[in-house]
C-alpha positions in Angstrom: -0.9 -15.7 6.8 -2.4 -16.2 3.3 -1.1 -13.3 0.7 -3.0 -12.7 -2.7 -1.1 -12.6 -5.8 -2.0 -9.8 -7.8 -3.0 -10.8 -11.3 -3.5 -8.4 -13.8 -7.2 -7.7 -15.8 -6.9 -8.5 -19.5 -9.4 -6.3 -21.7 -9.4 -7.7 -25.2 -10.9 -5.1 -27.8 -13.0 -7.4 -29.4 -14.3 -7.2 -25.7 -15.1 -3.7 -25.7 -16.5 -3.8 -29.6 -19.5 -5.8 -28.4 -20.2 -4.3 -24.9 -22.6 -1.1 -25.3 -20.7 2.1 -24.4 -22.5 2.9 -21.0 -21.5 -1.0 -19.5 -17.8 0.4 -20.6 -17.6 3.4 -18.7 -19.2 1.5 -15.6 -16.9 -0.8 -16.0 -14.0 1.4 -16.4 -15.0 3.1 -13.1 -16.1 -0.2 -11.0 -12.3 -1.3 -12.1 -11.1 2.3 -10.6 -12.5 2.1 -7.9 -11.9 -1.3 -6.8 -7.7 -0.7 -7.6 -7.9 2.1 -5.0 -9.6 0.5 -2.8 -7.0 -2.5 -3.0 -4.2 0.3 -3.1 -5.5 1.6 -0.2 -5.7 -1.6 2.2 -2.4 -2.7 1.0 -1.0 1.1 2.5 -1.8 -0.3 5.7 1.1 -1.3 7.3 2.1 -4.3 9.5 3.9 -3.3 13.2 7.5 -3.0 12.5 9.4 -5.4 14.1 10.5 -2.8 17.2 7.2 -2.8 17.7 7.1 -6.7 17.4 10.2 -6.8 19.8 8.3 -4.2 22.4 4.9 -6.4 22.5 7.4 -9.4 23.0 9.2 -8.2 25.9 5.8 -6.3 27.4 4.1 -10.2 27.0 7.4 -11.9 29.0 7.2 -9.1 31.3 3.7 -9.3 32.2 4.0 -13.2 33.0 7.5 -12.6 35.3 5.1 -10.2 37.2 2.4 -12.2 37.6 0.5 -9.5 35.7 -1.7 -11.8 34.4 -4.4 -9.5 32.4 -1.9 -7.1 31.4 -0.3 -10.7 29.4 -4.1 -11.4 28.0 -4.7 -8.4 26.6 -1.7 -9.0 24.4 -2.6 -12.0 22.9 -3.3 -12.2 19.4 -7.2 -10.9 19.1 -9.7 -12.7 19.5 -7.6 -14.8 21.9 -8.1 -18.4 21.7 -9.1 -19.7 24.8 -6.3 -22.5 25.5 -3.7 -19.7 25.2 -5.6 -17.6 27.5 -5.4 -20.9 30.0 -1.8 -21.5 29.3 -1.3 -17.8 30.0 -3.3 -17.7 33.6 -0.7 -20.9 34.3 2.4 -19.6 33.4 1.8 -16.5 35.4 0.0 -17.2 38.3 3.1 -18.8 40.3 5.1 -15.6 39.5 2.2 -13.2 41.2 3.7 -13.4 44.7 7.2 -13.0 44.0 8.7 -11.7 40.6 11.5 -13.2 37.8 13.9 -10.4 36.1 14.1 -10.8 32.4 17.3 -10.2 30.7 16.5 -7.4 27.9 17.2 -7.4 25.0 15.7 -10.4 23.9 17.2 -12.0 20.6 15.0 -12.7 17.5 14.4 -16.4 15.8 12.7 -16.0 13.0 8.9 -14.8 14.1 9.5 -15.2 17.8 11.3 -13.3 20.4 13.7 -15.1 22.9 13.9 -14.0 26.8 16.4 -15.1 29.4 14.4 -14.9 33.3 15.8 -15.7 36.5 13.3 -15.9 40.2 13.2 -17.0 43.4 9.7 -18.4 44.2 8.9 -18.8 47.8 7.0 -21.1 49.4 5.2 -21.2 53.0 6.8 -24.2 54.3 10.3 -22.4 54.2 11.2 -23.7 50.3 12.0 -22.1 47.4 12.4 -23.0 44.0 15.3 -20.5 41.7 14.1 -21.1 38.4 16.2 -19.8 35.5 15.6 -20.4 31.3 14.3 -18.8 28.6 10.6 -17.9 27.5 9.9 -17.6 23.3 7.2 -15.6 22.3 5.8 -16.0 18.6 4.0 -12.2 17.8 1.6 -12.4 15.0 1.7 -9.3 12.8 -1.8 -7.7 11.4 -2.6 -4.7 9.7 -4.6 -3.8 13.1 -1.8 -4.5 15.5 0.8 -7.1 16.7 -0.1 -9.6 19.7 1.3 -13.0 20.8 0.3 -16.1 18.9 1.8 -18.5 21.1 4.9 -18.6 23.5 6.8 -21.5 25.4 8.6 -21.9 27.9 11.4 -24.5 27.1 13.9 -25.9 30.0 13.8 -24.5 32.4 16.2 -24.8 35.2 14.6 -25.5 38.5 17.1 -25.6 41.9 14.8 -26.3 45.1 16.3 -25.4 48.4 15.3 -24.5 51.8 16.4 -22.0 54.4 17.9 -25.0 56.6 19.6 -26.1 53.7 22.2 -22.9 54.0 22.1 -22.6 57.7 23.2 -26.5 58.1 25.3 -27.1 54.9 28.0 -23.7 54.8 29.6 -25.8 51.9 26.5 -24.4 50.1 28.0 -20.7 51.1 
């Protein structure tokens, strides 16, 4: 995010000696005007970071649940159509059965780290138990705070079968 340095206006009097006196009071007011209009968008606040933190763990939540639009309409706006892919992909296999995520999630530096653990059933009989962590990166605008990007780094994937504990009660 790009920042503006604030620089101040130098009015030198031989300036103001050769400027007729109505340019100097329009001038005077056009510079008035314009530092309260820049003291005024400056009052606008960014989302604290609790409310970083919340749209973090609603985004990770969301994707666990297979809540896909619910995890679009946090997204950074307007959302950038890859993320909104990558999104739909991360969350679609969690729509059918759901992943807990381990709250609260620890900060690292502009993103938000989640632990999640879930069973994802299959129709043949598999499963997969996935475990890991998901980051999410949340931008944060005057207008609100939504997720920039988010990964899901190493995750842990045991597959296994129903026979596998009925035949094997070493597995028990």
């Amino acid at each position: 995010m790009l920042s503006a340095q604030r620089l101040p206006i130098r009015i030198h009097s031989h300036m103001l000696s050769k400027t007729p006196a109505r340019a100097r009071y329009s001038a005077a007011l056009l510079l008035s005007v314009g530092a309260i209009a820049t003291g005024c968008a400056s009052s606008s606040h960014e989302p604290s970071i609790g409310t970083q933190r919340e749209v973090a763990r609603q985004f990770a939540q969301a994707i666990f649940r297979g809540q896909t639009a619910a995890a679009v309409g946090l997204l950074e706006q307007p959302p950038d159509p890859a993320l909104v892919w990558l999104t739909k992909r991360a969350s679609r296999p969690w729509h059918a059965s759901h992943a807990s995520v381990r709250l609260p999630g620890r900060r690292a530096g502009h993103s938000w780290v989640f632990g999640y653990a879930g069973t994802r059933a299959h129709r043949d009989g598999s499963f997969e138990q996935v475990r890991g962590d998901i980051v999410v990166a949340v931008a944060a605008s005057p207008r609100r705070a939504g997720v920039e990007s988010f990964a899901l780094p190493h995750p842990t994937v045991r597959f296994g079968t129903h026979h596998d504990s009925v035949l094997l009660p070493s597995n028990r």
